[in-house]
Structures are given as structure tokens and as C-alpha cells.
C-alpha positions as a Python dict, from the first residue, in 0.01 Angstrom:
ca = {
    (1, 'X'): (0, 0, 0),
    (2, 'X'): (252, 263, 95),
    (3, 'X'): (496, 119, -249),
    (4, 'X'): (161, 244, -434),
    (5, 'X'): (72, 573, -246),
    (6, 'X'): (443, 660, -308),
    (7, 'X'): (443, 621, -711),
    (8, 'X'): (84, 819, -697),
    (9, 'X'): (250, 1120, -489),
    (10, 'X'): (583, 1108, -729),
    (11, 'X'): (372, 1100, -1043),
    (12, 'X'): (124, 1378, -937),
    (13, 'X'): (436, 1567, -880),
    (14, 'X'): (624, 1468, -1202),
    (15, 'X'): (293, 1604, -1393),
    (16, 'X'): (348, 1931, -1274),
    (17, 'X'): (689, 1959, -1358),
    (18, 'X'): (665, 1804, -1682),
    (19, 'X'): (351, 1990, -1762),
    (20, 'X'): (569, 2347, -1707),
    (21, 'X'): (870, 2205, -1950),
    (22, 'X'): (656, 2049, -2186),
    (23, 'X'): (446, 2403, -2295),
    (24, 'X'): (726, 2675, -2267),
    (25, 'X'): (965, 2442, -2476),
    (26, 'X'): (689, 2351, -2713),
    (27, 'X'): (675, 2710, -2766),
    (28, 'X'): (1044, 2812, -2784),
    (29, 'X'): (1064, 2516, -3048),
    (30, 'X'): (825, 2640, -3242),
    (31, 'X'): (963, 2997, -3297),
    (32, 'X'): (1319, 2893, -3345),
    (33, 'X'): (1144, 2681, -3639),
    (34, 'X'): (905, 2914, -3732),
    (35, 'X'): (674, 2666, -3747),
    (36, 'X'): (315, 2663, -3639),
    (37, 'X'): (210, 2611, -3271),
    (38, 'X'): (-24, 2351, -3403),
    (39, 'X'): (209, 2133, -3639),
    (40, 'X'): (436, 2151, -3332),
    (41, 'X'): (207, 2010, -3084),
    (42, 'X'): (74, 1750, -3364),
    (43, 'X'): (450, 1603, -3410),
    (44, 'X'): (604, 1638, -3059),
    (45, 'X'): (293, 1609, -2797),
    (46, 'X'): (34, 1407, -2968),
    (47, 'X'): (292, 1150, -3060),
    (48, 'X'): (448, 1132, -2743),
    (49, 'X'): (84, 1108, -2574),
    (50, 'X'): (22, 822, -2804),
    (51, 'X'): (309, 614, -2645),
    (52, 'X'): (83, 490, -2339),
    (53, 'X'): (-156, 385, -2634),
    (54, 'X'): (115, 190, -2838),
    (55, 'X'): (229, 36, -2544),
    (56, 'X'): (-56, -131, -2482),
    (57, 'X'): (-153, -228, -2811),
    (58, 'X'): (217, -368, -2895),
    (59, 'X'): (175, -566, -2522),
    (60, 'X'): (-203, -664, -2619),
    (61, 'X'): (-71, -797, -2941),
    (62, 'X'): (208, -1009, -2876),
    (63, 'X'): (28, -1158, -2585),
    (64, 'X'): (-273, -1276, -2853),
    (65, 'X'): (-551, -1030, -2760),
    (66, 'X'): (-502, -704, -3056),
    (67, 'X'): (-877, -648, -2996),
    (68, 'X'): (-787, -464, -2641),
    (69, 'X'): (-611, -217, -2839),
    (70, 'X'): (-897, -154, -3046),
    (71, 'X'): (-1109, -87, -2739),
    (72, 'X'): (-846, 150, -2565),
    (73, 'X'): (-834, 352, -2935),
    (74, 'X'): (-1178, 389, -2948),
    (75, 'X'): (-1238, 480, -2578),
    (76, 'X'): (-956, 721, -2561),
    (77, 'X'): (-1043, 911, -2887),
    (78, 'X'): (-1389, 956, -2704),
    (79, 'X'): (-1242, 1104, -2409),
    (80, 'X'): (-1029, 1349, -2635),
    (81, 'X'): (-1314, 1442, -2849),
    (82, 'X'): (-1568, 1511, -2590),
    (83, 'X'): (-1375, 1560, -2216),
    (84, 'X'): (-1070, 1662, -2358),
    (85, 'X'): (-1167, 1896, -2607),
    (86, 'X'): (-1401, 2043, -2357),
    (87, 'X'): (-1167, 2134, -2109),
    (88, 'X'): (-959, 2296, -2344),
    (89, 'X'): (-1210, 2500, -2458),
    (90, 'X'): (-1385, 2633, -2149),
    (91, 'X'): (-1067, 2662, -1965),
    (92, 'X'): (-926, 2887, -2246),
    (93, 'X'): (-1253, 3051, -2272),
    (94, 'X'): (-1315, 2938, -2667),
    (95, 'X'): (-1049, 2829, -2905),
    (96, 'X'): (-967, 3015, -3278),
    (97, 'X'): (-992, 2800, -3559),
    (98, 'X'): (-943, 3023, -3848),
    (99, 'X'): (-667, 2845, -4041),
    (100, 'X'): (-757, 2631, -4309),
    (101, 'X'): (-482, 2419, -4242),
    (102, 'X'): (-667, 2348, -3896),
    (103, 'X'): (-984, 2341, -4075),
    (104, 'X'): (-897, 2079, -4342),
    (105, 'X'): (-714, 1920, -4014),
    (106, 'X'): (-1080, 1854, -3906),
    (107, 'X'): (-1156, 1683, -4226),
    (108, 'X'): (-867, 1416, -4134),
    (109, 'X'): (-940, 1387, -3760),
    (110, 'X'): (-1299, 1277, -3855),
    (111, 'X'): (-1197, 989, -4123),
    (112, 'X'): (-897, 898, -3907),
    (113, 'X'): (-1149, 815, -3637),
    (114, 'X'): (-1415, 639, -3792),
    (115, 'X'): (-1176, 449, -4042),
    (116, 'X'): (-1088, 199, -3800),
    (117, 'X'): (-1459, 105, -3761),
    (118, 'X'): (-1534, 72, -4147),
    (119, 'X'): (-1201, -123, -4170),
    (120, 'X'): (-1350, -364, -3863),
    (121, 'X'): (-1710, -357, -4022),
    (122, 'X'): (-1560, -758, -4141),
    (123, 'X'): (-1539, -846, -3784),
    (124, 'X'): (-1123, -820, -3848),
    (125, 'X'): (-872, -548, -3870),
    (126, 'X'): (-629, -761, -4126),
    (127, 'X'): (-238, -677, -4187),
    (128, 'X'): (-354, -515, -4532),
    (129, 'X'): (-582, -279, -4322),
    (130, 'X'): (-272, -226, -4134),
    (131, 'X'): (-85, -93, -4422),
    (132, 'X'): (-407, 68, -4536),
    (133, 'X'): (-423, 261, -4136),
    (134, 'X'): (-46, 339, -4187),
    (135, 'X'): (-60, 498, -4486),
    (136, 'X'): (-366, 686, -4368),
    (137, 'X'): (-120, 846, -4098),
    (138, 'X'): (151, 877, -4375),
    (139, 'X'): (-67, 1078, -4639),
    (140, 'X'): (-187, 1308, -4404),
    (141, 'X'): (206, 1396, -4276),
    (142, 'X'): (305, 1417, -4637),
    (143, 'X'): (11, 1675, -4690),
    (144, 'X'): (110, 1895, -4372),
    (145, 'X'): (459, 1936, -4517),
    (146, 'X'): (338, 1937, -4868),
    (147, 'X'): (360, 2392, -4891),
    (148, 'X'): (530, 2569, -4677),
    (149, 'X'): (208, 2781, -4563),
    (150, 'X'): (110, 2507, -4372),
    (151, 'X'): (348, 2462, -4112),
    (152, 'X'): (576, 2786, -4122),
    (153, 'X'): (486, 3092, -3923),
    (154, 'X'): (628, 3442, -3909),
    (155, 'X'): (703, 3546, -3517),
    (156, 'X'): (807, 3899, -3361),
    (157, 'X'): (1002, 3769, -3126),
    (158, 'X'): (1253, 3504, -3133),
    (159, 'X'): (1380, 3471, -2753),
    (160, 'X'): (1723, 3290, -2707),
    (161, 'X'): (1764, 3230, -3112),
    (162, 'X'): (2025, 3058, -3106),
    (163, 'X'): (2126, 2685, -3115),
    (164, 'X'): (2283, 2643, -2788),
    (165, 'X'): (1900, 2761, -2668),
    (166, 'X'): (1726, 2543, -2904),
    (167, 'X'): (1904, 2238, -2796),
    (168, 'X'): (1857, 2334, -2464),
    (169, 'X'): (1477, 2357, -2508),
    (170, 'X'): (1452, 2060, -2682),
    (171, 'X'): (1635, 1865, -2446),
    (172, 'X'): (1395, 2032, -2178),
    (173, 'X'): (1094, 1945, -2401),
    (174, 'X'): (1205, 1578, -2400),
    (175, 'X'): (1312, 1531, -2079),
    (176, 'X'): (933, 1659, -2010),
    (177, 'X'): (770, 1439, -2253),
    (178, 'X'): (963, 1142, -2104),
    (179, 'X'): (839, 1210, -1751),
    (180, 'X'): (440, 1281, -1879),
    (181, 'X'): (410, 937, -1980),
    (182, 'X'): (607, 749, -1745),
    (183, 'X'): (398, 973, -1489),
    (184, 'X'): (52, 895, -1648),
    (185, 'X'): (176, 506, -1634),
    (186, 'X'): (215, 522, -1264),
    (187, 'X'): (-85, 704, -1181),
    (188, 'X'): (-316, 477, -1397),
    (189, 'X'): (-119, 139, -1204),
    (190, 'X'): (-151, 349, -810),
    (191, 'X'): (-514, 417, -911),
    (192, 'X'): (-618, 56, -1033),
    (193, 'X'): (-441, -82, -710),
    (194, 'X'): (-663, 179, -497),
    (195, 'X'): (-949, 75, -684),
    (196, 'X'): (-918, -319, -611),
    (197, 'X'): (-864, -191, -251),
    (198, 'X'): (-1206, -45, -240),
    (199, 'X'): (-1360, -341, -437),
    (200, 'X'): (-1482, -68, -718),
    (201, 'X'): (-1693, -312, -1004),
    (202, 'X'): (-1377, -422, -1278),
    (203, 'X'): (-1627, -204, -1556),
    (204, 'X'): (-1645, 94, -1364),
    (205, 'X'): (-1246, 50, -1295),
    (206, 'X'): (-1212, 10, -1685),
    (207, 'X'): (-1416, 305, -1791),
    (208, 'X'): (-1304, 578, -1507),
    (209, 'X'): (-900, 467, -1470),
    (210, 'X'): (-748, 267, -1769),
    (211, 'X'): (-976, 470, -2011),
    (212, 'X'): (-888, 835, -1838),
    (213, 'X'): (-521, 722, -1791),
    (214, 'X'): (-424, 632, -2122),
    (215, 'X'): (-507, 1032, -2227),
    (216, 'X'): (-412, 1156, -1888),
    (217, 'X'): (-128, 1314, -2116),
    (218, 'X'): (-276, 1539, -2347),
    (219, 'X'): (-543, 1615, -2084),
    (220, 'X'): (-286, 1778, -1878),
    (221, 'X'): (-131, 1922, -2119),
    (222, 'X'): (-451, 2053, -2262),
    (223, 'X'): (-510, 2192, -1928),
    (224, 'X'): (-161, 2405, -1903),
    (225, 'X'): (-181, 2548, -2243),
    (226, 'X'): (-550, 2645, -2206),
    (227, 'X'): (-405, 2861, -1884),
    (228, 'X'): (-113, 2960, -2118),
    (229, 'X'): (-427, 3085, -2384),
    (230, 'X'): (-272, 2853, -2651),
    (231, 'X'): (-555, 2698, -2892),
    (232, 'X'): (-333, 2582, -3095),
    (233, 'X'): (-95, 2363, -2930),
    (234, 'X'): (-428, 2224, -2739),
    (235, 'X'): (-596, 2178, -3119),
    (236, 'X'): (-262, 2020, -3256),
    (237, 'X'): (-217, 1774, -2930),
    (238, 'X'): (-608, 1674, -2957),
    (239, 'X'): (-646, 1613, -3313),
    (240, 'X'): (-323, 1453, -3338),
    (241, 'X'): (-346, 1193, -3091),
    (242, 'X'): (-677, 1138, -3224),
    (243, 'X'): (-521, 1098, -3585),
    (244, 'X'): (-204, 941, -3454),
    (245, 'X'): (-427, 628, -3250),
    (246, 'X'): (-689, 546, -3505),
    (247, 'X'): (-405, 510, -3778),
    (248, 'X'): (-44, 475, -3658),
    (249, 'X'): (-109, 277, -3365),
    (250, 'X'): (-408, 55, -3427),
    (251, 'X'): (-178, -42, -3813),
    (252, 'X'): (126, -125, -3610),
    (253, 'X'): (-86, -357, -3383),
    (254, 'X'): (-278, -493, -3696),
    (255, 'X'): (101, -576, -3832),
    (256, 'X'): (210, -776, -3549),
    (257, 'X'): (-175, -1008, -3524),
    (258, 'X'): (-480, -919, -3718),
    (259, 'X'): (-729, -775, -3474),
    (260, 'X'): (-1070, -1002, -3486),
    (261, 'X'): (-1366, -879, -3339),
    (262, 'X'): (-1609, -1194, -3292),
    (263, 'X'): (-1836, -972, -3089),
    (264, 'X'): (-1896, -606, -3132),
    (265, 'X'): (-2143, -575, -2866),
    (266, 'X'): (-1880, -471, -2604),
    (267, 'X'): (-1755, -156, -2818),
    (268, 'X'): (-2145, -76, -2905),
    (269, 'X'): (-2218, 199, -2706),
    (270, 'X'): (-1825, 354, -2766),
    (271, 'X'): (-1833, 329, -3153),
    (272, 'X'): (-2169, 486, -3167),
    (273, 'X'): (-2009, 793, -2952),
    (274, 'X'): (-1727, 786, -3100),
    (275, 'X'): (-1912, 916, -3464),
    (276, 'X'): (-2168, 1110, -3265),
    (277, 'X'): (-1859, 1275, -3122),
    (278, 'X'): (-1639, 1300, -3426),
    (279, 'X'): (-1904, 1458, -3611),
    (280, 'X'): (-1994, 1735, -3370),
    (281, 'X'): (-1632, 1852, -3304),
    (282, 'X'): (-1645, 1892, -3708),
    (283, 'X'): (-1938, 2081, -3731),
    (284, 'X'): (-1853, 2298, -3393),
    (285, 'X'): (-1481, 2372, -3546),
    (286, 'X'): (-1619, 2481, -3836),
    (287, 'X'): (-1928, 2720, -3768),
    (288, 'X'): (-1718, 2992, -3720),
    (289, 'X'): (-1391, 2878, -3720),
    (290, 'X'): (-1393, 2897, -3304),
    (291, 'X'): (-1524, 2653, -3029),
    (292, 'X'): (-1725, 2823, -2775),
    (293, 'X'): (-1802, 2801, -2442),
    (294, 'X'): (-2138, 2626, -2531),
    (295, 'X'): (-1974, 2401, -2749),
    (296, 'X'): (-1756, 2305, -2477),
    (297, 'X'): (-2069, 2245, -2271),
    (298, 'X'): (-2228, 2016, -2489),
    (299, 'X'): (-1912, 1815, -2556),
    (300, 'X'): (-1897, 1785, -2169),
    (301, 'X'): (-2251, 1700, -2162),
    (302, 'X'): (-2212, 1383, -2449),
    (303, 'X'): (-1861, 1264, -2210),
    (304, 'X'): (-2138, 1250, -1921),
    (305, 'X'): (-2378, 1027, -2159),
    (306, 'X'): (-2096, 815, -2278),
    (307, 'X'): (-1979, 755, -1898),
    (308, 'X'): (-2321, 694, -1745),
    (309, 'X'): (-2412, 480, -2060),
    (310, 'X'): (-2138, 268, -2047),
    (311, 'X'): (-2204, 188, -1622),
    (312, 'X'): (-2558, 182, -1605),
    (313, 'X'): (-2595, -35, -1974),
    (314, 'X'): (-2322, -282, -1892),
}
């Protein structure tokens, strides 16, 4: 008990003082590049939240059992569509979406989540459907880069440009990175130990811990730069990991074993969420270009329905 309470205390901690490293380096790096806050956030942030994510599926897979992975990709793109995305917006008071990079961003982060459930529509996820999910992440990094006005951005200020600084903020942004996950890795294993303590039901343990943990990363983080007033690291973090999941991820897992579904009724309720959810963050980021606070609302409000669904149907 006191091993556990331990690794929950030095996690929490960790979190806040990867949290601090993680946004100003983010946003050093990105002026020394002159590169957009968003594609920044998209590469660095979302990847690096996706690592909890490819753990598990890589673990799931080799052990015979791919279809967990499919069940943590859907669940957690939920939870960054609705909770996530709604903390980011009413903590930051609304969130500009003006860009048509970001806009045609949308476009991607919807197919990239429903994909995976066309591809499974078979009852399997097959190595072709893999390469197919792979090359899904693939054409959509190819058409980031593809003109410069995508990715490049003009700043007044350049603080510390120089690469002694740059080196030492991306060191710093690693080194923060590094300690997110392994922090959201401990807290999710204190907090399931806790929970077998207090004899919590295993579904309610699934839904509120392992489902919450594995985007404990980019909720944090979504948190900090919402305080920081910067939509567009939170809109590059969200939209990436929700690209960077439902493609990179759930193809590497399909590589390694096939993911068959026998049953679908135990991902019912979080498929049908998952498009209700996908859809509405389209149409909300593009009625003028900006998430509101009443947007944010209503995303809050489906994450409720999704939560009490899933306990009070199962």
C-alpha cells in the first residue's frame, strides 16, 4: 500500500513539472522553427501522448488479444473528443480556428477516427488494413509538409535564437515528454491498485482509470496550455493523438496479429459515440472557425452520456 501511495505522490508531482517544461519548450521550439504552434504540438505532444496507447496495443498484441487495443483507441479518442476537447475549450474561454490548415485538419481527424470502424465492419482489422491505417497516418504527414504555408509561421520575437537555446529547449521538451508518460503510467497502475482496494466493479475500474489514464497526457497538457491561452498547441495535441491512434497505432498492432472482433457488442455503445462525437467537433470547429463556451458544454454533456451509458448499460 505505501509502495503504491508513493508512485501516486511522485507521479502527481512529475505532472506538474513536466507539464511546465513540456508548454514553454513547445513554444520556444516552435519559434526557433518558425513553425506553427499547431504542427508543433501534432508532431512532438500528440505523438508522445500516443506512447501509453502503443504500449498497450504492442503488449495486447504479442500476448494474442489485438482487440484490447482496439477498445483503448476507441475509448480514448472519445475522451479526447468530448472531455478533452471540452476542457480545453472552457478553460481557455473558446479556441480560434481560423486556419484552413486546422480546418482541413478537421476533415482528417474525422476519417482517421471512424476508419478503423469501417475497416472492422468484417469483424477483423487484417495486416492489409494495417498498411491501409499506416498509410492513412503517412498521407496526411506528407500533406502537412506538402507547402510551406502550412506549417511555417512568421514570429516577432525570437527569444534565445540561437542553437545552444534550441538544444537546450529541446532537451527540456524531451526530458518533459519522457516524464508525462512514465507519470501517467504510474498514476493509472496506483489508481487501479486503490481501486481493487475499495472493491470498485472491474467495468467501472475500466471506464473511469485505464480509459482516463491512457489520455491523462494530453489532458494535462490541454489543461496548461488552455491557462497559457494557446488553442493551438491544445488543437494540434487533440487532433493529433486522435489521428495518430486510429491510424499509426491501431496499423502497427494490426502488423504484429490481425485484430478479430467476434463480438462487437462490447464496443457498441463507444463506436456509436465515437461518430456522434467525431461529427460534432467537425461541425462545432467549423461554424465559425472557433469553439465556444457552449460548445464546450455540450461536448462535456455527451462525455457525461458516454460515462453513465457505459455503467448503467453494462
Amino acid at each position: 500500500m505505501l509502495f503504491y501511495i508513493i508512485i501516486f505522490l511522485l507521479s502527481s508531482l512529475s505532472f506538474i513539472l513536466s507539464g511546465r517544461l513540456i508548454v514553454n519548450g513547445l513554444i520556444r521550439v516552435a519559434k526557433f522553427l518558425n513553425w506553427r504552434e499547431f504542427v508543433v504540438g501534432f508532431l512532438m505532444m500528440s505523438l508522445a501522448a500516443s506512447l501509453p496507447n502503443l504500449f498497450v496495443g504492442v503488449g495486447s498484441a504479442l500476448k494474442g488479444i489485438p482487440e484490447l487495443s482496439f477498445g483503448d483507441v476507441v475509448g480514448g479518442n472519445v475522451v479526447d473528443l468530448t472531455l478533452v476537447a471540452a476542457l480545453g475549450i472552457l478553460l481557455s474561454r473558446g479556441i480560434r480556428a481560423e486556419s484552413r490548415m486546422v480546418q482541413m485538419s478537421s476533415f482528417f481527424t474525422l476519417g482517421a477516427a471512424i476508419l478503423p470502424l469501417i475497416l472492422a465492419a468484417d469483424g477483423e482489422i487484417s495486416r492489409i488494413d494495417g498498411l491501409v491505417l499506416i498509410f492513412a497516418f503517412l498521407f496526411y504527414g506528407l500533406w502537412l509538409f506538402a507547402k510551406e504555408e502550412r506549417f511555417t509561421k512568421v514570429y516577432r520575437d525570437h527569444p534565445d535564437n540561437n542553437n545552444t537555446a534550441f538544444l537546450k529547449n529541446l532537451l527540456s521538451l524531451i526530458l518533459g515528454i519522457a516524464l508525462l508518460v512514465l507519470a501517467s503510467q504510474g498514476i493509472v497502475n496506483s489508481a487501479i491498485f486503490f481501486a481493487e482496494k475499495l472493491a470498485l466493479p472491474i467495468g467501472l475500474v475500466g471506464i473511469l482509470i485505464v480509459g482516463l489514464g491512457n489520455v491523462l497526457p494530453e489532458t494535462y497538457f490541454t489543461i496548461l496550455s488552455a491557462r497559457k491561452k494557446q488553442g493551438w498547441l491544445i488543437l494540434g495535441d487533440l487532433m493529433g493523438s486522435v489521428i495518430t491512434c486510429a491510424t499509426l497505432v491501431l496499423g502497427i498492432v494490426a502488423l504484429i496479429a490481425p485484430i478479430k472482433i467476434a463480438d462487437f457488442s462490447p464496443y457498441l455503445l463507444a463506436r456509436a459515440f465515437l461518430i456522434v462525437s467525431a461529427i460534432f467537433f467537425l461541425v462545432f470547429l467549423r461554424t465559425g472557425k472557433r469553439l465556444t463556451k457552449k460548445e464546450g458544454l455540450f461536448l462535456l454533456g455527451l462525455y457525461i452520456a458516454f460515462l453513465l451509458s457505459e455503467i448503467f448499460f453494462r
